[in-house]
C-alpha positions, 0 to 999 in steps of 0.5 A: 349762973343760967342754971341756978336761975331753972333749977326751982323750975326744974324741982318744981316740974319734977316734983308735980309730975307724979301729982299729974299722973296720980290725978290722970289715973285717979281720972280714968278711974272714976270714969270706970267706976261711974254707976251710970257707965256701968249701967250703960255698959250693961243695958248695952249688952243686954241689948246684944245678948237678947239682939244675939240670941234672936238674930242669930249673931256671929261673934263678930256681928255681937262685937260690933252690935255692943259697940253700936248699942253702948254707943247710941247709949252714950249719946242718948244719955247726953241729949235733952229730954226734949230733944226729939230731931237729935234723938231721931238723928241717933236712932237713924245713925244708930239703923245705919251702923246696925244695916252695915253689920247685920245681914239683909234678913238680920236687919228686917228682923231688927226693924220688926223688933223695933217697931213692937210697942214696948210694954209701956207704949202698950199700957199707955192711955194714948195707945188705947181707944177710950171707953166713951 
């Protein structure tokens, strides 16, 4: 009697079982095919092709260097605009990681690469001495 009472509560969660694996698959795969993770993934390994070539990375250092990178992308991606001390926060975790895997004279050259003025902070009218 006990077990006639369960067995439409039996079917019912036999029966949705497939659906929820259906939608956790279906899940995973969007966040695969989601253009602004991709993009992250592959400004991350830009960055670390480019820091590989320049720094002169082991394959384990460029492992750990693409790792930070996507990382500090991911974070960057969900702050604030204006948010500048949380930016700041990434920047410095992101040094501190980058200390512990780089070498010594690996990581003074990352921190003169990071201090060049990009090519935007070059053209920008603050950066320039005006004409007055």
């Amino acid at each position: 009697m006990k077990i006639i009472k369960f067995l439409p509560v039996l079917a019912g969660l036999a029966l949705s079982a497939p659906n929820l694996s259906a939608q956790q698959a279906n899940s995973q795969s969007q966040q695969s095919n989601n253009p602004m993770q991709k993009n992250l993934e592959a400004m991350a390994e830009h960055q670390s092709i480019r820091m590989q070539q320049t720094l002169g990375l082991s394959s384990e250092q460029y492992k750990s260097v693409y790792t930070i990178n996507l990382d500090f992308g991911n974070g960057m991606r969900d702050l604030q605009p204006m948010d500048t001390a949380k930016k700041r926060a990434l920047v410095n975790e992101k040094d501190a990681k980058m200390k512990s895997v780089l070498t010594d004279e690996q990581y003074q050259k990352y921190l003169t690469q990071q201090k060049r003025p990009t090519m935007r902070q070059e053209r920008s009218p603050a950066a320039t001495p005006s004409n007055q």
